[in-house]
C-alpha positions, 0 to 999 in steps of 0.5 A: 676622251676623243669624240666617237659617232656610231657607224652606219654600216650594217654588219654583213660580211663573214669570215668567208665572205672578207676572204673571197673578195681579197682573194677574188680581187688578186686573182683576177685574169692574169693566170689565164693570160700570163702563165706562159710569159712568167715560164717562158722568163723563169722556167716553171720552177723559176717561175713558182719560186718568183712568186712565192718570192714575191709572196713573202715580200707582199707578206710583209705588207700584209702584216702591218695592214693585219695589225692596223685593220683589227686596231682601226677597224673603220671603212677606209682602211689607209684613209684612217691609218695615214691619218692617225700617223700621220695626219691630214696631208699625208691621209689625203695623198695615200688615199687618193693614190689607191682611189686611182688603182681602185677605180683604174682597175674597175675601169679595165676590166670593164674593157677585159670581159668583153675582149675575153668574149670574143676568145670564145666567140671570135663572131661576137664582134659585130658593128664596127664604129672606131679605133682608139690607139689601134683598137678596133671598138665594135658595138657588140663590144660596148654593149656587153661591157656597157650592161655588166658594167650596170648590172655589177653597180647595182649589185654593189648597191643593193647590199655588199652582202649581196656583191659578197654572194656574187664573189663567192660563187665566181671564186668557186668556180675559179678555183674550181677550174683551177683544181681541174686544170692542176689535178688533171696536169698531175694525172696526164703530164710528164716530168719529160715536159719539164726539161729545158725549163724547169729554171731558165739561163745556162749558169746558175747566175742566169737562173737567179736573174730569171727567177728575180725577174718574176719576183719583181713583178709578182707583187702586182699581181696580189694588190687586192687584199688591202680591200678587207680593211677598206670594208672593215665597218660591214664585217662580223668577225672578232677583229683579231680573226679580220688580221688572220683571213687578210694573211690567209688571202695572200697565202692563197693566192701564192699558192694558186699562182704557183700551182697553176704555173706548175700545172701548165709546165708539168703539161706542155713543154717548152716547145708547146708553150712558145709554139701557143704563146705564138698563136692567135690567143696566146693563153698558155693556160687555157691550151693546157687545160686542153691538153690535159683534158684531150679537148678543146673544149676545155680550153672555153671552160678555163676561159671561163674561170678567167672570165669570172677572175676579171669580174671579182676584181671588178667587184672587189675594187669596186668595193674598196674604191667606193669606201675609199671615196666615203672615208675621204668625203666623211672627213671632207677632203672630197665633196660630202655627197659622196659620204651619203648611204643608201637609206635602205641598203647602206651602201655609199651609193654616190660613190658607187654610182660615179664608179660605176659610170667612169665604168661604162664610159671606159670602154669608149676609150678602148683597151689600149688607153685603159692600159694606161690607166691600170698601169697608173693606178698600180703606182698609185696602189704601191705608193698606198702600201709604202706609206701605211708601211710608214704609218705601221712603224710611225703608230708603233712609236707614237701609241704604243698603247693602242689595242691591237687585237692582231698584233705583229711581232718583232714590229720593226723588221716587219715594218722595215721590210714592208717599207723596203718592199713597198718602196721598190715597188714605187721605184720600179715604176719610175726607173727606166728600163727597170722593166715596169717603168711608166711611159710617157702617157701613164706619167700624163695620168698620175699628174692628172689625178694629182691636179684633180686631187688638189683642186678637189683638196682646195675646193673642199678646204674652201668650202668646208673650212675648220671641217676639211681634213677633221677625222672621228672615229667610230665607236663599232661594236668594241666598245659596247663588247668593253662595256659589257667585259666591264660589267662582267667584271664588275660583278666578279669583283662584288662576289670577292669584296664579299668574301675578302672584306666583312665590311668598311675597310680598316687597317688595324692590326689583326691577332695572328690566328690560323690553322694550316693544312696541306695533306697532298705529298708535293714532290717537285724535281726535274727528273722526279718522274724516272723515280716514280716507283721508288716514290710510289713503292708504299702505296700499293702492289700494281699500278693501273697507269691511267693516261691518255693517247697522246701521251701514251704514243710517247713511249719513251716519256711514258717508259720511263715511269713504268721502267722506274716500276718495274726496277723496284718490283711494282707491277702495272696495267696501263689503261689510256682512254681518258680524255674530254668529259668524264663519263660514266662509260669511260670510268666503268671501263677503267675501274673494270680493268682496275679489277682484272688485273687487281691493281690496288691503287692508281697513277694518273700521267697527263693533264687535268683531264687525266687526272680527274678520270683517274679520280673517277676510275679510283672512286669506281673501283671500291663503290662499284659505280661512277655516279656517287648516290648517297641512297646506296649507303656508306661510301668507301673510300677510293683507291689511293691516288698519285699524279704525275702532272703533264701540264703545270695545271695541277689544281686537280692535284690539290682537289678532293673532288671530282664531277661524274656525268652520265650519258644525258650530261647530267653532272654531280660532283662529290666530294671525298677526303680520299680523292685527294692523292698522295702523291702528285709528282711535279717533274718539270721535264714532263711538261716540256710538250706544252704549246705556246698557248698552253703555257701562256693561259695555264700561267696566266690562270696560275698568276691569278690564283696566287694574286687571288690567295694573296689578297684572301689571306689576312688569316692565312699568313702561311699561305699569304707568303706562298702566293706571294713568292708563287706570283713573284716566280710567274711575274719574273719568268713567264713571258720569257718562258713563253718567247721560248728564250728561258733558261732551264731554271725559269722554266722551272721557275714557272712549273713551281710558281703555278704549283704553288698556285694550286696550292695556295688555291686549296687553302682558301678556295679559290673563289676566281678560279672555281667561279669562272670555271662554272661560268666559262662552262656556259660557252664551253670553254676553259675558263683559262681562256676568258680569264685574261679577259676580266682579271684586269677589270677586276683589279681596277674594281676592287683594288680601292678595297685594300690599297695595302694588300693590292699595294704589295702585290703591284710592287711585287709585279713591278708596279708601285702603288694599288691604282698600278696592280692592274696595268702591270698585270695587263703588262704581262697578259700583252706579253704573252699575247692574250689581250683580248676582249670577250667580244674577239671570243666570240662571247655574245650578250646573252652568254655574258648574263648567263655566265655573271648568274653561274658566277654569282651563285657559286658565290652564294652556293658556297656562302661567299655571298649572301643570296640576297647581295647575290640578287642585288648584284645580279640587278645592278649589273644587268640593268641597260 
């Protein structure tokens, strides 16, 4: 096993807060200032098609920082991702390439946010000093990027909490005044306005040019969400929740870029935005705004939103810079001092304090020069995307195995892309005459920072020797969340060695000795449903159809059954508020309706859900209550029952229970031979409206309950090969079905192979599903949903137990011998994308305990387990 350290963040930062310092960081200033540009080039719809062209080519770059930050969640992002691929050279150069965008952007804006001043107050400038390049540097200048430059460092190093506070109030407002400027443009522009310059050229060859030529450059715009990885080890959120907001980032910012760009055409014509683009400021965006509003002094107001994109940038890359420069210096490639965190805020405080002092020494140098150095730091960034593209399919190749909470599909087109893209960007930097070719002093810079790099590399070799380029991983918090999905599953597995073994195992022949009963009438069939009343005449005289709105508001599926009612002379009422919990209300509603109209038995079409309420509703009718109380006397026999299952879950078909809860949650269940129903009819075209996850985690669960009854059934022979053949049928069928590229008679397959689980499940109990429905039932969640999570560990716990049994059901799987029956079902829970630990639930210790006592006392609840075995495991397992 490879050697961890433990992490030395604190863990501060939200879902939102990851979200506003990637969008923060790639808004920035340039839609104040470039909005006319881009429509002057594309035209407005040209213009927003550009980047939302330009959007998706980011997107796939996207992806594979999405996947590789929730697989390698550790400070410094590229740095540890280039490593793993491809090893201590390749790390070094993409790293110190986005440390010169990070730290060329800070240095920037640093310059920006005074210049912008003086757009609000041409008299700022004061005290003129020199010129650099043609600008004019003043001491009222410098003084203003000088103390924002301090104040911004000092809010980075008292906490990336507190430099997150910072972002969100600035992003609200940017996004704030943005909304203003695209309400009121929708409310006071003019589609008139949008003549001559909805796309640009006179033939549609022009039009195509004009619209890639604000694509190409688009992508320089959204550098800024690669920040999330850098700060991967200070976020609270499940890592598969970190891949989706880093994507989230991005389609944001398409989507405010294009509607300002679409705001500012829709306000001003093409005359207006030449004739703007022409003054003294040329910010098309900001006289927009006062065009909309009537007033100039709108303009200051979007000025100011501006203002606040230039310091969320600065934020952002100031923290992505600084945990790039300590990701470096752990792994001793730059001097060590810069891996040092502040003992009290845990911030890289050396690497901050550098950053921040390169900021307020740019300023000296004027605007012009840090021109240059964006434009250099922009190769640099690309160049950082291309290779964790590389690394993105060289990882794919090299681990396959590696956990990958986020996980992208179809991987290698992902991958090319992101290449290709990544890679054009790089090479539009070094074509001349590409239009974003670097001139002659940008190139100075690049080579420059490259000289600096290998000294600082030869330096640190020198000085560190066998520890220069050495990388360990930290263990965060995953790994205790694995741990305690072990303990958790440890413990389950105590509760079924009880109830599968009496003792040691031995493996002499048993006397065949069973009895076998299946009262519940399965009638299985594609288009069974269409001849429910043929099949449902004896059970009764009027129907009361007990269903749900969605289901409901389907009216031909659902005119379909009754329509088979009505041609065999059964008449029916439908009543479709079940749904959700069942209550005491919603079952006095039922039976209520049940009795008016004299229906004397009851159908249910829906899920589980539905099912269980017409269990409730028929129990009702005949006792005149929902709460079953045995004081009241002898309790009558419910309604007859039928089913016509709209989901494969059809456990409630095969169970003679039902829980009844009254307005305080109060739950009892009762249990009645006359609650099972007569008939449940399994029409595999009723459950065609399942969604991708439904079918994954209700087939996933059907899997086990097959695997579960197999390995319970040495007594059960009948039920043994039941499950079996059920399992087989899932194993073959269910992640095609799940891809959505099945065959009708897979789809089938995998309807009957979870039918024959809820079968095999009433036979013997059940002990996996039942128990982890009471446990899930503490974090108010359907157990289908945890239980990927821990059927794996089970396996590995007690398949010792029975190598023979366990030994079958891995061949049947795919697999050979016992010690494979665990990988080959995490095979298939990986195809159907459920790989996930209870720490990506969002499961907390303390729920974990609570949900290992609800376990185990089902357990011993139902003589699974002696109270004392249940008290022992209970200790062992919550031991630290």
């Amino acid at each position: 096993m490879e050697a961890t350290k433990k992490s030395e963040f604190d863990k501060v930062l939200s879902a939102w807060d990851i979200l506003v310092i990637a969008f923060g960081a790639m808004i920035g200033w340039g839609w104040v200032v470039s909005t006319g540009d881009w429509i002057q080039k594309g035209g407005v719809a040209g213009a927003m098609l550009g980047f939302v062209i330009g959007g998706i080519m980011v997107f796939f770059v996207g992806l594979t920082y999405a996947e590789l930050t929730s697989a390698m969640p550790q400070c410094g992002g590229e740095h540890v991702f280039s490593f793993k691929a491809m090893g201590p050279i390749g790390s070094f150069i993409c790293t110190w390439a986005i440390v010169l965008g990070y730290v060329s952007v800070v240095c920037f804006e640093a310059c920006a946010l005074p210049t912008i001043i003086t757009y609000l107050y041409p008299d700022f400038l004061q005290g003129y000093l020199y010129s650099v390049a043609g600008f004019d540097i003043y001491a009222s200048w410098l003084a203003v990027a000088i103390i924002v430059s301090v104040l911004i460092t000092y809010i980075n190093i008292i906490g990336a909490k507190t430099a997150a506070i910072l972002q969100t109030v600035l992003t609200v407002v940017i996004g704030g005044v943005g909304i203003l400027l695209i309400a009121s443009a929708a409310l006071t522009g003019n589609s008139a306005n949008l003549d001559n310059q909805i796309f640009m050229g006179a033939s549609t060859g022009d039009m195509l040019k004009s619209t890639l030529a604000v694509a190409v450059m688009t992508p320089f715009y959204f550098i800024g969400f690669d920040v999330i990885p850098q700060a991967a080890e200070e976020i609270t959120v499940s890592l598969k929740k970190i891949g989706r907001i880093l994507i989230l980032s991005i389609v944001l910012a398409v989507l405010f870029y294009a509607l300002i760009i679409g705001g500012v055409g829709y306000v001003m014509n093409n005359s207006a935005i030449a004739l703007s683009m022409k003054s003294a400021g040329g910010l098309v965006t900001a006289d927009a705004m006062a065009v909309a509003f009537g007033s100039s002094m709108m303009a200051k107001v979007l000025i100011i939103g501006g203002l606040c994109g230039i310091i969320t940038s600065w934020n952002s890359f100031l923290i992505g810079g600084s945990r790039a420069m300590y990701s470096m210096a752990e792994s001793y490639m730059i001097p060590r001092i810069f891996a040092k965190l502040h003992e009290k805020y845990k911030t890289p405080i050396n690497a901050l304090l550098l950053i921040g002092l390169l900021s307020v020494i740019a300023p000296f140098f004027g605007r012009k020069m840090l021109v240059w150095v964006v434009d250099a730091g922009n190769f640099g960034c690309c160049l950082a995307y291309c290779l964790v593209s590389v690394s993105f399919i060289i990882l794919r190749t090299k681990e396959p195995d590696m956990a990958r909470p986020y996980k992208v599909r179809h991987y290698k087109i992902v991958g090319i892309c992101a290449v290709i893209m990544s890679g054009f960007m790089v090479a539009m930097y070094m074509i001349p005459g590409s239009g974003a070719a670097l001139v002659p002093q940008e190139w100075a810079m690049v080579l420059g920072w490259s000289i600096l790099g290998v000294m600082f590399g030869g330096f640190c070799k020198a000085q560190y020797g066998v520890n220069f380029a050495t990388h360990i991983d930290v263990a965060l918090d995953s790994a205790a969340d694995e741990e305690r999905d072990f303990v958790f599953g440890q413990a389950m597995a105590a509760a079924l060695q009880d109830v599968q073994s009496d003792g040691p195992v031995t493996y002499a022949v048993r006397p065949i000795n069973f009895s076998f009963c299946m009262p519940v009438n399965m009638v299985f069939g594609s288009g069974k449903s269409r001849k429910a009343g043929s099949l449902l005449k004896s059970c009764g005289k009027k129907a009361l159809v007990v269903t749900d709105t969605g289901t409901r508001s389907i009216g031909t599926f659902l005119d379909g059954i009754t329509d088979s009612f009505i041609a065999v002379g059964l008449s029916y009422s439908v009543f479709a508020h079940a749904g959700g919990n069942i209550t005491n209300v919603m079952t006095a509603a039922g039976a209520e309706k049940a009795k008016q109209e004299s229906c004397d038995f009851v159908v249910a079409v829906g899920g589980s859900e539905v099912m269980a309420c017409a269990k409730s509703i028929a129990y009702a009718v005949s006792n005149g209550t929902s709460w079953p109380d045995r004081s009241i006397g002898r309790q009558k026999e419910a309604l007859p029952l039928a089913f016509i299952p709209t989901s494969y879950d059809i456990d409630e078909g095969c169970s003679m229970v039902f829980a009844a809860s009254d307005s305080e949650g109060n739950i009892k269940e009762f249990k009645s031979q006359s609650l099972l129903a007569g008939t449940v009819i399994v029409d595999p075209d009723c459950m065609k409206r399942m969604t991708k996850k439904e079918i994954a985690t209700v087939g996933f669960a059907a899997l086990c309950k097959n695997m579960d009854a197999f390995a319970s059934q040495p007594n059960q022979p009948l039920v043994g090969a039941m499950a079996l053949y059920g399992m087989s049928l899932l194993a073959d069928n269910l992640p095609a079905v799940y891809e959505g590229t099945a065959t009708r008679s897979a789809w089938e397959e995998v309807v009957l192979g979870s039918m024959i689980g809820s079968m095999t499940g009433y036979s013997t109990g059940n002990v996996l599903a039942e128990g982890m429905k009471r446990a899930a039932a503490f974090i108010h969640m359907d157990y289908m949903t945890v239980l990927p999570a821990i059927y794996p560990i089970v396996l590995e716990t007690v398949y010792q137990s029975d190598i023979f049994t366990y030994g079958r059901l891995s061949r049947a799987l795919g697999g050979f011998t016992a010690e494979d029956c665990a990988v080959r079902v995490m095979i298939i829970v990986k195809k159907l994308h459920l790989d996930m630990r209870l720490a990506d639930l969002e499961i907390r210790k303390e729920d974990l305990t609570r949900m290992i006592d609800a376990y185990l006392k089902y357990a011993a609840d139902h003589n699974i387990a002696e109270s004392s075995d249940y008290i022992q495991v209970s200790q062992r397992v919550l031991e630290p």
